[in-house]
FIVODO-161340 format. One record per residue (C-alpha): z, x, y; residue in three letters. Coordinates in steps of 0.1 Angstrom, whole numbers, plus 2048, in hexadecimal, padded with zeros to 3 digits. Last residue first. Layout:
! FIVODO-161340
ZXYALA...
//
This chain:
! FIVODO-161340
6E783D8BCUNK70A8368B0UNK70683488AUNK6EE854884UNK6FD8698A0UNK71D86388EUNK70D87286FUNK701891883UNK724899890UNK73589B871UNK75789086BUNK76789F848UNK7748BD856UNK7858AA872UNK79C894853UNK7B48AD84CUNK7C28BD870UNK7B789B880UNK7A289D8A0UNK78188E894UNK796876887UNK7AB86A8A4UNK79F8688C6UNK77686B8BEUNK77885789EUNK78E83C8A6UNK77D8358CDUNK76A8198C2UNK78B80A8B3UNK79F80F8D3UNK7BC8298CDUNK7DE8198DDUNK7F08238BCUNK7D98338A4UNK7F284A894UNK7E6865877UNK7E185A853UNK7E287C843UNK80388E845UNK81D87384BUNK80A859837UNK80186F815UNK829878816UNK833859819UNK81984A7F9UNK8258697E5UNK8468607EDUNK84383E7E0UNK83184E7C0UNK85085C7B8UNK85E8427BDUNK84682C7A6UNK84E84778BUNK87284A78BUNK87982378AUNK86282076DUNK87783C75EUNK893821758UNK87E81573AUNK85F82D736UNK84F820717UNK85C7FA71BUNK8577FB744UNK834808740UNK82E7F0729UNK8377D5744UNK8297E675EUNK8027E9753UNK7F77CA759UNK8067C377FUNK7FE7EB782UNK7D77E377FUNK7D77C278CUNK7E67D27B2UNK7CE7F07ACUNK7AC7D87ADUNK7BE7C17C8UNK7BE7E37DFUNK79F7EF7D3UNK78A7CE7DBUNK7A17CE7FFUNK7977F0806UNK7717ED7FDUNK76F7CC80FUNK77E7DF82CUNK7657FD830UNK7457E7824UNK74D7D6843UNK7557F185AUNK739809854UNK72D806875UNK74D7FA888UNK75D81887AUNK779815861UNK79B81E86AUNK7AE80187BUNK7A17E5864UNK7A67F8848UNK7C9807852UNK7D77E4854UNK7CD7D0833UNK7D97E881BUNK7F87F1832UNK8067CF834UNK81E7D5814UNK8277F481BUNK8447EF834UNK8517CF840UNK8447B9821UNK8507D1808UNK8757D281AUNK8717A981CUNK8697AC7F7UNK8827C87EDUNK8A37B5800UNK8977937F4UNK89579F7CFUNK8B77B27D3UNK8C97927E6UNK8BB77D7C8UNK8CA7957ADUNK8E979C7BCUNK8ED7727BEUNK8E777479AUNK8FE78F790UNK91A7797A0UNK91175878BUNK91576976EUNK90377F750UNK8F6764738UNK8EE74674CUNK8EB75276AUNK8D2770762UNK8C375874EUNK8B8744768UNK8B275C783UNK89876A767UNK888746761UNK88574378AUNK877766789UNK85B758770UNK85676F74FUNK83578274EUNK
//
């Protein structure tokens, strides 16, 4: 992968001093926009969601995935962008939207929810995710 500061470079160099401020205002614009939104999310739903059982395992699992997928799309961008070229752009929007659209139906609010209470107030209530709680595993964990 080329450094940013080589790119900023030679986007002075060769295409003008204007482009180049466009280009730093752009990359601070979609980093402080990635660090507001998404960005936190792999580390915050795990710690809300998980049970205080099966917490541990819970995270490490989420974390081990979420560094797993972050390597995976690091290596496979750059083909991606020669095959695909401005289609890149396409397919991770699209898959923005699928990411919004899996968060306002499925991850439900757990604002002012204390985290022994998480199951009870929220899951077990969910539309999706109540079919999946079963009152003989909790029995198992809480007894």
């Amino acid at each position: 992968a080329v450094p940013p500061l080589a790119v900023l470079i030679w986007v002075v160099v060769w295409v003008g001093h204007g482009v180049a401020v466009w280009v730093v205002v752009l990359v601070c614009l979609f980093v402080s926009s990635f660090a507001w939104s998404w960005g936190p999310l792999g580390w915050l739903i795990p710690s809300e969601t998980f049970p205080l059982a099966t917490r541990t395992a819970g995270y490490a699992f989420a974390v081990s995935s979420n560094m797993l997928f972050t390597f995976v799309i690091a290596q496979a961008f750059l083909s991606m962008m020669c095959h695909l070229r401005a289609g890149i752009f396409f397919f991770y929007g699209a898959w923005i939207v699928v990411m919004g659209l899996f968060v306002i139906f499925l991850l439900p609010e757990t604002k002012n929810v204390p985290i022994d209470e998480m199951i009870e107030k929220v899951w077990k209530q969910h539309w999706f995710w109540k079919r999946f709680m079963d009152e003989e595993e909790d029995k198992k964990y809480f007894v």
